[in-house]
Structure formats: C-alpha cells, structure tokens
C-alpha positions as CSV (number, residue, x, y, z in Angstrom):
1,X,0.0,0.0,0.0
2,X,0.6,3.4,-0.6
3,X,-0.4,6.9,0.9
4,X,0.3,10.4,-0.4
5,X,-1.3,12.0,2.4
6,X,-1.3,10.2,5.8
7,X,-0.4,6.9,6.7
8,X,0.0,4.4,4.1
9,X,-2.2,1.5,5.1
10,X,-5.0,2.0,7.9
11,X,-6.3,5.4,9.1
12,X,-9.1,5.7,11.6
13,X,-10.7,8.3,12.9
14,X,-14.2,8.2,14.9
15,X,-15.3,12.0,15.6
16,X,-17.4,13.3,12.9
17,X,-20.4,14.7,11.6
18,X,-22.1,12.9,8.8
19,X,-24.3,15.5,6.6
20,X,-25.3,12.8,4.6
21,X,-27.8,11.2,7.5
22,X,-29.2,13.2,10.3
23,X,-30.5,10.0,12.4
24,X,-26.6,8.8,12.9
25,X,-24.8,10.3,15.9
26,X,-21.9,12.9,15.3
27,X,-19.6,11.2,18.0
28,X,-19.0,7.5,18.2
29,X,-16.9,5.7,21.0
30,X,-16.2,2.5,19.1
31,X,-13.6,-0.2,20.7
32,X,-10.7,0.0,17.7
33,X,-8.7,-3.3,17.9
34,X,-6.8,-4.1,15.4
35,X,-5.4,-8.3,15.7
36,X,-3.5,-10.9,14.0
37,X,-2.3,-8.8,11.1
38,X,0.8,-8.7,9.0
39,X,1.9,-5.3,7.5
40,X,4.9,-5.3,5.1
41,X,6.3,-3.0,2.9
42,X,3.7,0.0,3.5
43,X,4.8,3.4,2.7
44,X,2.9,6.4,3.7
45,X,3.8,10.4,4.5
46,X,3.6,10.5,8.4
47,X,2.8,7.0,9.3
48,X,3.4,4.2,7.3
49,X,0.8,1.5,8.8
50,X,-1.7,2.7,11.5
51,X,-2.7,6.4,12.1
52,X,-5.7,7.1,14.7
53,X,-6.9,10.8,14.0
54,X,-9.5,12.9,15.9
55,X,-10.6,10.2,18.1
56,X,-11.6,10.3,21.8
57,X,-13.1,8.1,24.8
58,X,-12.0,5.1,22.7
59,X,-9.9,2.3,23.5
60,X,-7.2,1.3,21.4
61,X,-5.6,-2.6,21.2
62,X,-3.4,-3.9,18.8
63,X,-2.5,-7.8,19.5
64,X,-0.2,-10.1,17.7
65,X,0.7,-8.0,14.5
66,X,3.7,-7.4,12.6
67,X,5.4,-5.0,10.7
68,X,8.3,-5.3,8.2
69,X,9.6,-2.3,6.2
70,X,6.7,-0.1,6.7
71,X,8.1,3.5,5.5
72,X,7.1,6.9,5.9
73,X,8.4,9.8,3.4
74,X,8.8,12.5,6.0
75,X,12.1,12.4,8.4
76,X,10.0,12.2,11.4
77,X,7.4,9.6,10.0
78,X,6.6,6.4,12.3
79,X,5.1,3.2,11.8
80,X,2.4,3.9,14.3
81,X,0.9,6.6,15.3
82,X,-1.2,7.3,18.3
83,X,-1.7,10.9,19.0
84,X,-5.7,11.9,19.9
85,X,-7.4,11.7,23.2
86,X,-7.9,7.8,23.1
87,X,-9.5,6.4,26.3
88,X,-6.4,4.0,26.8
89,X,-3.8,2.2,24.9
90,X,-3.0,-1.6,25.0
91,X,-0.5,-2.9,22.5
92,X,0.9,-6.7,23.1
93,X,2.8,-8.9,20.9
94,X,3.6,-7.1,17.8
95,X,7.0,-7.0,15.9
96,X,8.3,-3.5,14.1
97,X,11.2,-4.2,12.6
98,X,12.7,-2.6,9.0
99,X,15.5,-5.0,7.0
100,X,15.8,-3.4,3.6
101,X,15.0,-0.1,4.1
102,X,16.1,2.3,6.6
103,X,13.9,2.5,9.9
104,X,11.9,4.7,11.3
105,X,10.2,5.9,14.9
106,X,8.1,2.6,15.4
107,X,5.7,3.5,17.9
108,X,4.5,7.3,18.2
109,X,2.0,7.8,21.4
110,X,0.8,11.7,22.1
111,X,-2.1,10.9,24.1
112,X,-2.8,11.2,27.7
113,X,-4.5,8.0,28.9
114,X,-3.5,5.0,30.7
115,X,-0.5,2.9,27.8
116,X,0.1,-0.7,28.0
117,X,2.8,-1.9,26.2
118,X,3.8,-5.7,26.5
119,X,6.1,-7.9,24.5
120,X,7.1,-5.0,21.6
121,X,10.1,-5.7,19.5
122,X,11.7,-3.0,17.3
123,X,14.6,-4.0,15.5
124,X,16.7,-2.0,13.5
125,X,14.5,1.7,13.9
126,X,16.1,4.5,13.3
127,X,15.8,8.6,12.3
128,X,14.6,9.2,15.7
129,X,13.6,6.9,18.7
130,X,12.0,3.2,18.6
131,X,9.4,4.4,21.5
132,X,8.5,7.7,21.3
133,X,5.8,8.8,23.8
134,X,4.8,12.6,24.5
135,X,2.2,14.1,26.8
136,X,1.3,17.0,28.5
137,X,-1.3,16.3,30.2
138,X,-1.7,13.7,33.2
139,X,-1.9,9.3,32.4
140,X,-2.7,7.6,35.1
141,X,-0.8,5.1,34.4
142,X,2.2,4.2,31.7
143,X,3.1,0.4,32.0
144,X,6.6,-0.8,29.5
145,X,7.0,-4.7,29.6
146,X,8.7,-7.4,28.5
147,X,9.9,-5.4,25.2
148,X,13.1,-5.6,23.7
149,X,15.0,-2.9,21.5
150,X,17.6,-4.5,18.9
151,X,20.2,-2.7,17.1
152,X,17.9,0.7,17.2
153,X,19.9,4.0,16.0
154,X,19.3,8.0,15.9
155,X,21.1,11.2,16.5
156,X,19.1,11.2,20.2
157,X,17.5,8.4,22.3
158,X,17.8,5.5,20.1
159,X,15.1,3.0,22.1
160,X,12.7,5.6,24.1
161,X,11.7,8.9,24.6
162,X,9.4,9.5,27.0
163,X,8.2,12.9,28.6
164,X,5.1,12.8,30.1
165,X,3.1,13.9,33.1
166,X,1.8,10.4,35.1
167,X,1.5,9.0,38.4
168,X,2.5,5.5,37.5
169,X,5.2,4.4,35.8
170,X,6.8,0.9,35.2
171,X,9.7,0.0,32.8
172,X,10.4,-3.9,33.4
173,X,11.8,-6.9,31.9
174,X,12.5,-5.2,29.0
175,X,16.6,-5.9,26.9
176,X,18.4,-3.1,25.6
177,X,21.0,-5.0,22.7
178,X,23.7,-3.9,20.2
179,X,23.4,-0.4,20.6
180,X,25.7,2.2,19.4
181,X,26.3,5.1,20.8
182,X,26.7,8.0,18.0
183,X,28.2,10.7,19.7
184,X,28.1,13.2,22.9
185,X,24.6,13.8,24.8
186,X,23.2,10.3,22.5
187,X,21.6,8.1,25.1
188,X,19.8,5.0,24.3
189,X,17.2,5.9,25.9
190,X,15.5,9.3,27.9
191,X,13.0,9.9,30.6
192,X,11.8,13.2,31.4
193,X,8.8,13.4,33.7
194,X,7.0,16.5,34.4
195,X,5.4,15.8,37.7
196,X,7.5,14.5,40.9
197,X,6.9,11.2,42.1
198,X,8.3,8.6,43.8
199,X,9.8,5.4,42.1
C-alpha cells in the first residue's frame, strides 16, 4: 500500500459529523482493535501502517501483529501513530522491525490516557527513537514490559523517549542490545517526567 497523504495503510478516525444522514450520531466511541495482522512494505507520509486521528473516549488494542519495512516519506514519520485523546492504549505482541530499508520511529503515542505496552520488538529503527511517547497532560498510568529494543539507532535516544506527566510508571523486563552510541549527549534511551513522584 501506498499513501500520499497520511499513513499508508490503515487510518481511523471516529469524531465526525455525517451531513449525509441526520439520524446517525456525530460522536462515536467505538472499541478500535486491530489483531493478527501482518503489515509489510507500506509506505505512507507521516505514518506508514496505522494512524488514529481525531478520536476520543476510545480504547485502542493492537495484538499479535507485525510490521516489516513499513516507510514513511517524512524524516520524522513512524510506523504507528497514536496521537488523539484515546480512552487508553493496549498494544501486546507485535514485531516492528525494517530490514531493507532504513527504519523509522516505530511506535508514536501523544495521548494522555492510561498505555500498555507488552512484549514489543523494534529492530533496526532508526531517524529518531524506537518508543517515542509525548504528553502534557496527566496518564494515570504508563506500564513498559517485556519489550526488547535491537540494534535501534538515531542522533538522540535510540530506544525511548518519553516525557510525560503520570503517576504510575513501570519500565520492566525489558533488553536493551547492540546499541551504538553516535556521539556526545546520545543516550539509548530518555526519561523526562514533568510531575514529581516517587519510584
């Protein structure tokens, strides 16, 4: 698949108002999961597989999927991107991982809501970080598990970046492997929290 404007294979977005039928409500609050899907070779402009637009009060999962080679045009394009006011996230078993082409950020998240990530691989991402989460407004809670990051590279934060505002926060059983540092102030991975608490 191919997208000129967008993300390249599956865009969703729930808050509307259709003109075309008066009897169907502006605002829906659908569950959006998305299971047991392969995505290869996609290419699209800012996200090169899943985009979730003006959405709210929705839960999002994504189970068992995997991604190989899924481009995006811009410098700053990702795989998956995540960035309305979703109800919560929950992503589990997927693979992102780019072999003939050059990686890109895998997972973008800009939402405030409670994020549960389990068993995520990235291999080989690159232009900016694997993980890239962003909020400035309060989650609840923001829970990283059993994911690895493999051979991941950028100018900045190779596996994560995350700056958020949250009173729970768990990074756990999770591998770090055959990283390279690529010069001063690079770290493989950052953590910037905007409210105080304690670990």
């Amino acid at each position: 698949n191919r997208g000129d404007n967008g993300s390249g294979s599956i865009y969703i977005e729930t808050e509307f108002n259709n003109k075309e039928d008066a009897n169907r409500p502006s605002n829906l609050h659908p569950i959006i999961s998305i299971e047991d899907c392969e995505f290869k070779n996609n290419i699209g402009t800012t996200s090169s597989s899943i985009m979730i637009g003006t959405t709210k009060d929705t839960p999002f999962n994504l189970t068992n999927c995997t991604f190989l080679d899924d481009e995006a045009s811009e410098t700053n394009g990702n795989v998956i991107s995540l960035n309305s006011n979703l109800k919560s996230i929950d992503v589990q078993a997927i693979s992102i991982e780019f072999d003939k082409v050059i990686g890109f950020t895998g997972i973008l998240i800009q939402s405030a809501c409670n994020i549960k990530l389990n068993n995520i691989k990235f291999t080989k991402t690159a232009q900016n970080s694997a993980l890239l989460i962003q909020s400035t407004s309060n989650s609840n809670e923001i829970a990283i598990n059993e994911c690895v990051f493999d051979s991941c590279s950028s100018s900045n934060n190779n596996c994560f970046d995350i700056s958020v505002s949250t009173n729970s926060f768990t990074f756990t059983n999770s591998v770090l492997k055959e990283l390279k540092g690529n010069g001063c102030d690079n770290y493989f991975g950052l953590l910037n929290f905007n409210n105080p608490f304690s670990l």
